[in-house]
N, C-alpha and C positions, 0 to 999 in steps of 0.2 A: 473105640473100646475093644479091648482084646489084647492076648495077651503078647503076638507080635508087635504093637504097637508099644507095648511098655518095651521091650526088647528093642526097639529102634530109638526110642529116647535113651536108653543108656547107652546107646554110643554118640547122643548128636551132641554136640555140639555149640550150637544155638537155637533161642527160641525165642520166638516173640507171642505177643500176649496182648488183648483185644483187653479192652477196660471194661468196658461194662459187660457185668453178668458172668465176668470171668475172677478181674481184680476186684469188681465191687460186687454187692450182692443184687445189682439190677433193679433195687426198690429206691431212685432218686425222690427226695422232697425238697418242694417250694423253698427257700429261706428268708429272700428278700424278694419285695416288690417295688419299683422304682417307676414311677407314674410321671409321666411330661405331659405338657402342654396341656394342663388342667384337668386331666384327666383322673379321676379318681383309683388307690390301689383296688379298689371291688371293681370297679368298669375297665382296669386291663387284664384283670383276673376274667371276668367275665366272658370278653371278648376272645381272651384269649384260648377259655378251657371251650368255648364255642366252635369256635377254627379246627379247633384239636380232637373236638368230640367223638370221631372216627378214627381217631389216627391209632395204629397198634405202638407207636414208639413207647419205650420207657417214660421219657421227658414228658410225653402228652398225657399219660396217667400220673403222673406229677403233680399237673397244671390240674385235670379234672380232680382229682384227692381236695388238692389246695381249695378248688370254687366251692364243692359239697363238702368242706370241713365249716365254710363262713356262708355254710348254706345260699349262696348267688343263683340264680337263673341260670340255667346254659341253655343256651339258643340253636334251632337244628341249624346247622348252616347250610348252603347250598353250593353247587358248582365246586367242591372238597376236590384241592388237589393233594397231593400229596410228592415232593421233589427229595430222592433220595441223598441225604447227609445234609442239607440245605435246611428244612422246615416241608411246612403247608400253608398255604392259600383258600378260602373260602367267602363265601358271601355272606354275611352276618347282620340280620336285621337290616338290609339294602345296601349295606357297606360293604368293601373289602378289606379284610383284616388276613394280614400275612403273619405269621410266627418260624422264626428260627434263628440260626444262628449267622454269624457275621459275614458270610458270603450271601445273605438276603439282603444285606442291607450294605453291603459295601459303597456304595453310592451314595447314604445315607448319615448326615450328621445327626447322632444323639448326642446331647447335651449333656451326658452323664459320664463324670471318671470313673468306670466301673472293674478299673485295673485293681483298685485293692479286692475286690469280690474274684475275680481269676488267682490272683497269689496266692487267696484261702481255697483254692483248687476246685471254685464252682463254676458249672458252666452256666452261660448265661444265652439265655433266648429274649430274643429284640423284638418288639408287638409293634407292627405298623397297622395302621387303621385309615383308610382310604388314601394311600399316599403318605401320610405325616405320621411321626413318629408315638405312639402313645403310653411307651415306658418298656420296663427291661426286667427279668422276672430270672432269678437266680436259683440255683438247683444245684444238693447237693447229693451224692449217692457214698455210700458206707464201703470202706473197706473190708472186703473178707476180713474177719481175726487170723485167719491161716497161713495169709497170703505171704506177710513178711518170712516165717519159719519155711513156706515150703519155698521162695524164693534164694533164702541160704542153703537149703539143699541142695537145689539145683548146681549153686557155683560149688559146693562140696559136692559134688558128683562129676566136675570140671564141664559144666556148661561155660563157655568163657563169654558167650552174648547173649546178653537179655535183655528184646527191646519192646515197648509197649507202644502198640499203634493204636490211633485213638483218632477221633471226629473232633476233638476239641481242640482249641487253637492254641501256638505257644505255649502264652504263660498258665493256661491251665495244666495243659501238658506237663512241660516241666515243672512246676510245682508239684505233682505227682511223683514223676520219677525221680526228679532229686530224694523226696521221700521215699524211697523203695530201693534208692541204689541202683537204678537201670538207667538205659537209654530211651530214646524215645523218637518218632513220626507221629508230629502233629496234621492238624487239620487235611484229613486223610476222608475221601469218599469212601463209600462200602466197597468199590471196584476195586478201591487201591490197593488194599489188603495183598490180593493176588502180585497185585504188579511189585511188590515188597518185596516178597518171598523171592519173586521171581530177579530180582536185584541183588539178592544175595550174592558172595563171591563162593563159587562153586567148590569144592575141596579137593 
């Protein structure tokens, strides 16, 4: 904030642009819930907003909204970790139940095509429950109104790179910035940010 810094964007160049809380408005909601291995949508809702119940992420205020909208139990959990860009792990009701995104479960087959949910530019969190898989729980967050108009300014002001770094994988990713007219780095830890910038070709 300040007024050299407005004075240094009108000369830069390029910019890049974090997604959440930046391009959207940081208030992600539930959309779909996709339950395996018999597991009921309220008992991966459950476990899930359980695991989560500490967590300050957007996504896991999400997950807790979604459990106290269908009014479900959430459970204290114990042993709450928490792995930056990954998800969290906890002990829930004697179980371990793990929540996040595809680098938790890489190892992990879900039996679920949940490519068309990514195209529609959701991201999705994978619920594992003592080992085994027990469903997949989809999150959508809102576009600034702003965002498109103040993104044509920018290239009207000859910014000639606008790229948006983001935690979510590919084809969420890109489903995004194809809509927005930009570039993009996906599935990016929070560290990465930095090492970005720092990639840049110097002028």
């Amino acid at each position: 904030k300040g007024g050299k810094y407005l004075e240094a964007l009108a000369r830069a160049d390029v910019v890049l642009l974090d997604k959440t809380g930046t391009l959207t408005l940081g208030r992600p909601q539930i959309t779909d819930i996709l339950p395996l291995n018999g597991a009921s949508s309220d008992e991966v809702l459950a476990l899930a907003a359980s695991a989560e119940r500490y967590s300050e992420h957007p996504l896991a205020k999400a997950v807790l909204a979604a459990a106290r909208h269908r009014s479900l139990q959430v459970a204290e959990p114990r042993e709450f970790e928490a792995i930056p860009g990954i998800g969290v792990r906890a002990q829930v009701n004697g179980g371990l139940v793990a929540v996040g995104n595809r680098r938790m479960v890489e190892h992990v087959t879900f039996s679920i095509d949940a490519g068309q949910l990514e195209a529609q530019g959701k991201t999705l969190l994978f619920v594992m429950h003592n080992g085994q898989p027990a469903g997949v729980l989809a999150a959508t967050d809102t576009l600034r109104p702003e965002v498109p108009e103040a993104l044509a300014s920018l290239k009207s002001l000859g910014v000639r790179h606008i790229e948006l770094l983001t935690g979510d994988n590919e084809r969420v990713a890109a489903a995004l910035a194809a809509s927005l007219g930009v570039r993009y780095r996906a599935q990016l830890l929070p560290s990465s940010d930095v090492i970005a910038v720092g990639r840049l070709p110097q002028p």
